[in-house]
C-alpha positions in Angstrom: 0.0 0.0 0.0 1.0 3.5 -1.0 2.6 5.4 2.6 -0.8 7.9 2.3 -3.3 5.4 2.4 -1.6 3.6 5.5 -1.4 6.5 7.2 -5.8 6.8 6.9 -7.0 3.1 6.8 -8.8 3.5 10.5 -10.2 6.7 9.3 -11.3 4.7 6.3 -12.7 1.7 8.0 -14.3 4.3 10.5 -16.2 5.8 7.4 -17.2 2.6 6.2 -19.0 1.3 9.2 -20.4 5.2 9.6 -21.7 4.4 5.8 -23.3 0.5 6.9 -25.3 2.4 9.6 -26.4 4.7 7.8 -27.3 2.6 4.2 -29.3 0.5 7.0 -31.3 3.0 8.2 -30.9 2.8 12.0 -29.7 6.5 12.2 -33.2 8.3 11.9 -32.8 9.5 15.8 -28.9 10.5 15.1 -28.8 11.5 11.4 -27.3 15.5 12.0 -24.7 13.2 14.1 -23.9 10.9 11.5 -23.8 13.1 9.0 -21.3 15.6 10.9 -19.3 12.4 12.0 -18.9 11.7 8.1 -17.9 15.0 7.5 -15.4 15.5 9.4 -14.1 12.0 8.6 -13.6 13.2 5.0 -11.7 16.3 6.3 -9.2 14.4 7.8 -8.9 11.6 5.2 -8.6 15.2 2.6 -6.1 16.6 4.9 -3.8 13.7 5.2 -4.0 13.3 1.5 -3.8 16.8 0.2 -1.1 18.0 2.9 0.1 15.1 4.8 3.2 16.8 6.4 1.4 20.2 7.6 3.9 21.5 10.7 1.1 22.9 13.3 4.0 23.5 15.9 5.1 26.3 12.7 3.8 29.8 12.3 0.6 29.8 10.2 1.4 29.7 6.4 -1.0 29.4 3.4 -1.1 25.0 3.6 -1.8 25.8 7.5 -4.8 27.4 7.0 -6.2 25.3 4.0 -5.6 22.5 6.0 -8.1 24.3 8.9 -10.7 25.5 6.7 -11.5 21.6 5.2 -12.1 20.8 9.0 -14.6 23.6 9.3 -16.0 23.7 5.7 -16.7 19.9 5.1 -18.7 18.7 8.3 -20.9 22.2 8.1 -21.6 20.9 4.4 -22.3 17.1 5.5 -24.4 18.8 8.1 -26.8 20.8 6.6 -27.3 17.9 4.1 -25.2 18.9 1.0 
């Protein structure tokens, strides 16, 4: 396996159960948490992808805060359904 895809395959197999649940439709009562769960899943799996060796200990560069906005910019899109 590529050294990327090692790095994510909990996140992965997280995101795949997260998916079974909710393809069997026993999330009705927690569907706004499932959905934000999925979201920010797919953040990180983008982050770790996209920029896999962002410094956070460094002073805030451009990478930095691309790398922050997919954590806030994905889950609010899973969450209000689109």
């Amino acid at each position: 396996m590529k050294k990327e895809t090692k790095r994510i395959i909990l996140d992965i197999l997280a995101l795949l159960f997260i998916m079974l649940i909710f393809s069997t439709e026993t999330y009705k009562s927690l569907l706004k948490a499932v959905l934000l769960n999925i979201g920010i899943l797919h953040a990180h799996i983008t982050r770790k992808m996209l920029f896999p060796s962002v410094d956070w200990s460094m002073k805030p560069i451009g990478g930095t805060y691309v790398a922050i906005a997919l954590y806030i910019v994905i889950p609010i899109c899973y969450a209000f359904g689109g």
